[in-house]
ZATIKOL-698875 format. One record per residue: x, y, z of N, C-alpha, C in turn; residue number from 1; residue in one letter. Coordinates in steps of 0.001 Angstrom, whole numbers. Layout:
MIMAR      n_u      n_v      n_w     ca_u     ca_v     ca_w      c_u      c_v      c_w  resi  resn
MIMAR        X        Y        Z        X        Y        Z        X        Y        Z   NUM     A
...
REM end
This chain:
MIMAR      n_u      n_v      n_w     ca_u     ca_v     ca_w      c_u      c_v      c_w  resi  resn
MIMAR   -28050   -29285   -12369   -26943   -28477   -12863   -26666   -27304   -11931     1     X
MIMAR   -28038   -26345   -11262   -27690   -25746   -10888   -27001   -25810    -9649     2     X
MIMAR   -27430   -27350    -8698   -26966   -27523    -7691   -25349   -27989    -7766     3     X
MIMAR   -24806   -28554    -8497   -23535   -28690    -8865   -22720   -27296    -9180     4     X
MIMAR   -23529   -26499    -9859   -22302   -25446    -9853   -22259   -24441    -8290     5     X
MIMAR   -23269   -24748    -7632   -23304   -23893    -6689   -22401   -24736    -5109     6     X
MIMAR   -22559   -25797    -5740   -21190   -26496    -4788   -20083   -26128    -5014     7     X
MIMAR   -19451   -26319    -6801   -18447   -25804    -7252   -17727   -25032    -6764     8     X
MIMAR   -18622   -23426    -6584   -18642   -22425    -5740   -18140   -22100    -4323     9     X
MIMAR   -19059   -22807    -3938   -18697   -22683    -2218   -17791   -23763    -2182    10     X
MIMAR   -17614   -25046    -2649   -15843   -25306    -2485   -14530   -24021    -3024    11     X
MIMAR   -14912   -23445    -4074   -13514   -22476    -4430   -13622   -21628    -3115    12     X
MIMAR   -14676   -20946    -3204   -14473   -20181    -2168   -13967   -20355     -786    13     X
MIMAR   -14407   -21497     -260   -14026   -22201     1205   -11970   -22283      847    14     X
MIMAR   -11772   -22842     -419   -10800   -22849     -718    -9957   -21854     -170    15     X
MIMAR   -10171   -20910     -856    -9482   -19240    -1469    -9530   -18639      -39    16     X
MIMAR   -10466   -18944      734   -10328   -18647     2434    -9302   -19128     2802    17     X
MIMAR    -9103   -20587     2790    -7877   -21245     3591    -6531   -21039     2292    18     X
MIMAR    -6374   -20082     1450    -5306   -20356      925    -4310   -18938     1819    19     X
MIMAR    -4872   -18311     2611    -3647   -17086     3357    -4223   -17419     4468    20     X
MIMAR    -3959   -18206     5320    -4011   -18309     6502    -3749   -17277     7463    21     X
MIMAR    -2820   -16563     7110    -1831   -15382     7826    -1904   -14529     7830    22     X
MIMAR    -2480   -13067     8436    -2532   -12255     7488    -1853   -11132     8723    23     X
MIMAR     -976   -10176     7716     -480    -8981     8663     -401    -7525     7933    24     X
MIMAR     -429    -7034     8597     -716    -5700     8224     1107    -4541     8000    25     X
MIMAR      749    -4079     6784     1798    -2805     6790     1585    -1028     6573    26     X
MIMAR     1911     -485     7357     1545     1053     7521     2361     1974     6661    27     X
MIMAR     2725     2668     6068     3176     4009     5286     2621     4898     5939    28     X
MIMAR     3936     5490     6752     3529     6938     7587     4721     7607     7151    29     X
MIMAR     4443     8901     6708     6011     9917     7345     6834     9012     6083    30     X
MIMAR     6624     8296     4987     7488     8147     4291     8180     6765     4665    31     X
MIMAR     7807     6064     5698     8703     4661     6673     7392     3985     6440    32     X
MIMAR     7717     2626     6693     6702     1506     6886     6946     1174     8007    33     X
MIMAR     5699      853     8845     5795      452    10082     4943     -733    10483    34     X
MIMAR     5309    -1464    10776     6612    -1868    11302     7844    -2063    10390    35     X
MIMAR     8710    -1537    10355     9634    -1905     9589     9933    -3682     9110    36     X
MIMAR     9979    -4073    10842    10360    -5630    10919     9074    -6730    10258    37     X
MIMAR     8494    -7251     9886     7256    -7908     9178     7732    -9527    10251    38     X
MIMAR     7479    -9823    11061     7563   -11557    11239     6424   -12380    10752    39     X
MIMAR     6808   -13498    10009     5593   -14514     9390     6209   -15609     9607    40     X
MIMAR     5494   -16515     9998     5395   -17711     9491     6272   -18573     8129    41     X
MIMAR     7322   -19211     8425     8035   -20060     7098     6891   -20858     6402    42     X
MIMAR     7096   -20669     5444     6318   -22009     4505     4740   -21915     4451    43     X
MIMAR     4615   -20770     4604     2979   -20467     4895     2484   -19541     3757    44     X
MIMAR     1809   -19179     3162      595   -17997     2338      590   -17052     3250    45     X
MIMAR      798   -15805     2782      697   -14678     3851       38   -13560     3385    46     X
MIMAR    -1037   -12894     3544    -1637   -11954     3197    -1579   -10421     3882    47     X
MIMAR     -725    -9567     2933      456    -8716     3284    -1439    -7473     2799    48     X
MIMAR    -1380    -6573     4001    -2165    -5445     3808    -1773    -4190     3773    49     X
MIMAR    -1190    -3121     2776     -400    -2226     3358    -1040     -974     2811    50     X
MIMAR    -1382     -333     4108    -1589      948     4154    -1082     2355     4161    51     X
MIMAR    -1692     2690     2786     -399     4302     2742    -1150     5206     3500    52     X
MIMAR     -529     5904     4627    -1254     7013     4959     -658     8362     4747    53     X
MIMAR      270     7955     3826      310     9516     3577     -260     9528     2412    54     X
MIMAR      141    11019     1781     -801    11599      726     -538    11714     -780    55     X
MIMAR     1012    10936     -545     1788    10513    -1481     1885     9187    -2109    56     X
MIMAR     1990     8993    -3593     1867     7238    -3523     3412     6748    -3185    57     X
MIMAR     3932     5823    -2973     4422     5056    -2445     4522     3895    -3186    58     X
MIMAR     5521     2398    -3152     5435     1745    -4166     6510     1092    -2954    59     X
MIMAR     5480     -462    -3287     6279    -1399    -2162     6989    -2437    -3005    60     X
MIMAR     8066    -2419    -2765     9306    -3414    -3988     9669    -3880    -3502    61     X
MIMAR    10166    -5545    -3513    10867    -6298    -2995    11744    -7309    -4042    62     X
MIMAR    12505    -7162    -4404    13137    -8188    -5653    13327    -9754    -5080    63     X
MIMAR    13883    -9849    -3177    13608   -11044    -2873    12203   -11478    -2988    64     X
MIMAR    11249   -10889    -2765     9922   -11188    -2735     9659   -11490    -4285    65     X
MIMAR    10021   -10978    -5048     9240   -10935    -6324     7740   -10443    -6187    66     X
MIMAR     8119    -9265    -5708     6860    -8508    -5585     6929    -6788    -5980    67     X
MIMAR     5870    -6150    -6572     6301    -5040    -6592     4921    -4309    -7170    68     X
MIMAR     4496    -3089    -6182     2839    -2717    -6167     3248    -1215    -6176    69     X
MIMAR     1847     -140    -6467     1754     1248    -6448      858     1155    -5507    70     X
MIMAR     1358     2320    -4171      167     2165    -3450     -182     3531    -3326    71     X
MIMAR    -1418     4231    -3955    -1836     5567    -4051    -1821     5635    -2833    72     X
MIMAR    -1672     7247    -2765    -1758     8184    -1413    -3266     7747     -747    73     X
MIMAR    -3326     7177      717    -4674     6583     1624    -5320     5857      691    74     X
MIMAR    -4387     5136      -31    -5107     3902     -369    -4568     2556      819    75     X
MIMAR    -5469     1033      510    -4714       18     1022    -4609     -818     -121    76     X
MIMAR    -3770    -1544     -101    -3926    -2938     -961    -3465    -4065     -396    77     X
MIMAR    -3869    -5204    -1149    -3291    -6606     -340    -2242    -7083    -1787    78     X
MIMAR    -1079    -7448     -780      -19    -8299    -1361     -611    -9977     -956    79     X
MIMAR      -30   -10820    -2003      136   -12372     -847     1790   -12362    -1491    80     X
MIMAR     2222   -12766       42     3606   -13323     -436     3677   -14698      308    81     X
MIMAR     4546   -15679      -58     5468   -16794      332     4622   -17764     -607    82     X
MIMAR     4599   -19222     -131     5267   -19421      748     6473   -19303     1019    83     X
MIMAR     7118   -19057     2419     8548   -18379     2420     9695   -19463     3027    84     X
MIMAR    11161   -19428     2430    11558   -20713     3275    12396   -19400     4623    85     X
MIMAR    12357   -20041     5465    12773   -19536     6856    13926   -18434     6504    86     X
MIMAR    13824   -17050     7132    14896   -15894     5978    14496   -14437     6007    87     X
MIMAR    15241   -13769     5913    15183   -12517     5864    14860   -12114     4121    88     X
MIMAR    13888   -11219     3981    13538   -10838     2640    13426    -9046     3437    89     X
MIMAR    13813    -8674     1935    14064    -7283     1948    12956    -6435     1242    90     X
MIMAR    12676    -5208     1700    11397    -4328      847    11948    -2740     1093    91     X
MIMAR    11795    -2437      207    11707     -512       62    10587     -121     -680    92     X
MIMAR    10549     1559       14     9822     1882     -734    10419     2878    -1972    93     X
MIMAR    10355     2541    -3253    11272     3026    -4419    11219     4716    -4631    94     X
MIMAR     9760     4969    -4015     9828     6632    -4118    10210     7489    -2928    95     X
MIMAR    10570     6264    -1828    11488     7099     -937    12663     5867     -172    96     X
MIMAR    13077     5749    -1122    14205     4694     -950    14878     4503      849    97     X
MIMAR    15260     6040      733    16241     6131     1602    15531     6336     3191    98     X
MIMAR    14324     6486     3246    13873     6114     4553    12715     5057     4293    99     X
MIMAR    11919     4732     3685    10883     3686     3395    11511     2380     3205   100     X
MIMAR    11858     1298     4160    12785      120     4178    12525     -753     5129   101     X
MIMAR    12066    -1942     5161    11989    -3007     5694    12216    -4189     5773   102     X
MIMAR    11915    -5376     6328    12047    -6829     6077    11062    -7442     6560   103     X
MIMAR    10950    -8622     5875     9844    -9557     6228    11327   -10933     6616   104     X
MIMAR    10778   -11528     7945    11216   -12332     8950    10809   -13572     8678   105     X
MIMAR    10723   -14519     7661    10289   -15789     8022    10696   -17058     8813   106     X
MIMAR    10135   -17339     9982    10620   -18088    10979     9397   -18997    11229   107     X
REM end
């Protein structure tokens, strides 16, 4: 029994490794995300890391994405988004709308 569940195991896990193949990183500085531009991969799992460095929280929204997170002041968190079909998707950041704005590129 015990050897069966401990396969169980290390298959999910081996799994849950190969389910974001991709992974890229996003910065919160000064109120902007940087890179603004995000390029990924179409049709892929993407494991979105975004780092606030300022001291403010921040909140990454995307309605194309169907995504939408609080990211405390020098915190990080991980998004997964897609798979994506080939396309421009849009993101702000809602507590500073008007300069916190980007896109994710799927090609």
């Amino acid at each position: 029994m015990k050897k069966t569940l401990f396969a169980a195991l290390i298959c999910c896990a081996a799994l849950g490794a190969h389910a974001a193949d991709k992974e890229v990183s996003l910065v919160i500085k000064n109120h902007r995300f940087e890179p603004a531009e995000l390029k990924v991969p179409a049709n892929e799992r993407v494991r979105l890391t975004v780092h606030n460095q300022d001291s403010t929280p921040e909140e990454f929204e995307s309605h194309a994405l169907n995504r939408e997170k609080v990211i405390p002041g020098g915190a990080k968190v991980v998004i997964f988004i897609g798979p994506l079909k080939a396309g421009s998707y849009a993101f702000e950041g809602e507590f500073n709308a008007s300069t916190a704005r980007g896109v994710v590129i799927a090609e």
